[in-house]
N, C-alpha and C positions, 0 to 999 in steps of 0.2 A: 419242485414247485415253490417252497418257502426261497430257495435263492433267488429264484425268476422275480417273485414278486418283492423282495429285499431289494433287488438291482433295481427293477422300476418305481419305487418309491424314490430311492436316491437319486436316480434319473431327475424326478419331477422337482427334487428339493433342490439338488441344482444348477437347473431349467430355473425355477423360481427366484433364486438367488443373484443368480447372473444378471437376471434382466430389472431383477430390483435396484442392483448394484450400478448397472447402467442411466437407467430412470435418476438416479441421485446423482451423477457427473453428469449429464446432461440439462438437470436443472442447473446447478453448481457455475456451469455455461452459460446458459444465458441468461441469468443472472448480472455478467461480465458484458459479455456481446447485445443484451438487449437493447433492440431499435432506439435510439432517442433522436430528438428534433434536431437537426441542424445548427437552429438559431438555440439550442434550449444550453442552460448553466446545467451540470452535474457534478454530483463526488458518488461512484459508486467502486464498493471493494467487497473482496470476501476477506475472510480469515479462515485459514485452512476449510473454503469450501462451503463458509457458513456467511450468507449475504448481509452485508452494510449498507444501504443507503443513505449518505447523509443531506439534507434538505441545501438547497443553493444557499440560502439566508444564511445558515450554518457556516459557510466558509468565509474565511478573510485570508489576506495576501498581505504581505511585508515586504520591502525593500529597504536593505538598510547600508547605507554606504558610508557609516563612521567606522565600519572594519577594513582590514587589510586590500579585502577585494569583496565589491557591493554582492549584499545575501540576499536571495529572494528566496521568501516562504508561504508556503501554502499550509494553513491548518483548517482541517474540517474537522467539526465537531463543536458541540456545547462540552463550558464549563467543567466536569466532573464526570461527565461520560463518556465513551467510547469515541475516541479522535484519533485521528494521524496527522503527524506531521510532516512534508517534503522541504528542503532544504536543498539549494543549489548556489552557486558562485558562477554558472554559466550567463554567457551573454544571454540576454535576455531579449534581443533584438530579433535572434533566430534560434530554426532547434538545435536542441542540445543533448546528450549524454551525461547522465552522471552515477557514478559505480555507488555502488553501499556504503563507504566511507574511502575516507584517506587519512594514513599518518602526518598528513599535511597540515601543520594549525590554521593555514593559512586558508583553504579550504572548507571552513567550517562545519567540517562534518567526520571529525575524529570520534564523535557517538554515532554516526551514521545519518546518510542524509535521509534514510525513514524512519518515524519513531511511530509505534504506536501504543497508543496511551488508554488506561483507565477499561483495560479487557483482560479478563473477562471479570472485574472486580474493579470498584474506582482505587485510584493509586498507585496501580500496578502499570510498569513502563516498559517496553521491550524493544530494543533498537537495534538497527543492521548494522551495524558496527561497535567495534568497543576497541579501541589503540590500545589498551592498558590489557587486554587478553586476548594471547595468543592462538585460542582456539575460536576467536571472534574477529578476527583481525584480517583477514584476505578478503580487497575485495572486489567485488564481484561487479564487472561493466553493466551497464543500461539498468542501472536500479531502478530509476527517477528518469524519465525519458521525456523531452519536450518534443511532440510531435509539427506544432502547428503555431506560432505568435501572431497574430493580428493586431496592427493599431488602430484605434478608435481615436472616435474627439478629446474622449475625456479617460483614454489608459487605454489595455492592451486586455485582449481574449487569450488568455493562455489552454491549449489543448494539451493532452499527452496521458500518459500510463506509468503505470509500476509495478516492480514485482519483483519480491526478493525475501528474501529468507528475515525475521526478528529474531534476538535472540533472548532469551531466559536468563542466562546468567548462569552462576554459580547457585543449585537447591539444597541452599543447607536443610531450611525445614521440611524437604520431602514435600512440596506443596506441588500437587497435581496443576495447578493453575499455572505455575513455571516451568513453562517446556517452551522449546521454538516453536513458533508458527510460520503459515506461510502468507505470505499479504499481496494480493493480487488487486489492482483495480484500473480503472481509466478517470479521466476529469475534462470535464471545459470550466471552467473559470474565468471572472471579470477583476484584474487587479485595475482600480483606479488610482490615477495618477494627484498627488496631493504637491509638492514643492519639488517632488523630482522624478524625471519623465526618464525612459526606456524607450 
């Protein structure tokens, strides 16, 4: 009798377990996948699972063409808090692919073309790539993915996704806050055109 009722206790724990475990990747999801407007500006990501939002206002775009081959950037976030950075040297015209990094200088993205910054602590950096370590150094196609470029009057609606492994680095101090994560997100964004157009 004490087995029967040993097994159906653990039974029910679980039963309990399973479907709590589920309930939390299914938020985790849509999170990711939730409904937005068509016409609407967004930057939403997780970190390993844990949801970001960052406000349209919050984001600004870069193109810089004093380097080898023009860089376009997207960073979302304020100042000292929790931001990412994307980084590309793709046309900009249409979609694109672009992997976690390249040993390539020319490329601009030998730290990687995702950074994210100032998480889970301000100051703290952790990037998909790193040229100078080999255990950070492969990498990985459709990091940074341009789905969708639309021109306007005044600049370009950039749409698209990410998803790729940050890394930690080397923990000398044993600090629990330095481990890889994982950064999942999508975007619409408005890069305006200022003296030079795409």
């Amino acid at each position: 009798m004490k087995k029967n009722t040993f097994l159906i206790i653990c039974l029910v724990l679980s039963t309990f377990y399973s479907c709590n475990s589920k309930t939390e990747k299914s938020t985790d999801t849509s999170e990711i996948n939730q409904a937005v407007n068509q016409d609407d500006f967004y930057f939403i990501f997780t970190i390993d699972g844990k949801a970001v939002n960052i406000k349209p206002d919050d984001v600004s775009t870069s193109y810089n063409t004093a380097l080898l081959k023009p860089t376009f950037k997207i960073m979302a976030g304020n100042y000292g808090e929790i931001s990412v950075v994307l980084t590309t040297t793709a046309d900009m015209t249409k979609p694109s692919s672009t992997p976690s990094g390249s040993t390539n200088y020319d490329e601009q993205i030998t730290q990687g073309s995702i950074s994210l910054q100032n998480y889970p602590k301000k100051n703290y950096v952790f990037n998909s790539f790193d040229k100078g370590s080999p255990a950070t150094s492969t990498p990985v196609p459709n990091a940074f993915v341009i789905t969708k470029t639309e021109k306007v009057s005044d600049g370009r609606i950039i749409t698209g996704t990410f998803n790729v492994k940050v890394f930690g680095g080397d923990n000398k101090q044993n600090d629990p806050n330095i481990k890889d994560k994982m950064v999942v997100g999508k975007f619409r964004v408005k890069h305006t055109f200022s003296d030079v157009k795409f």
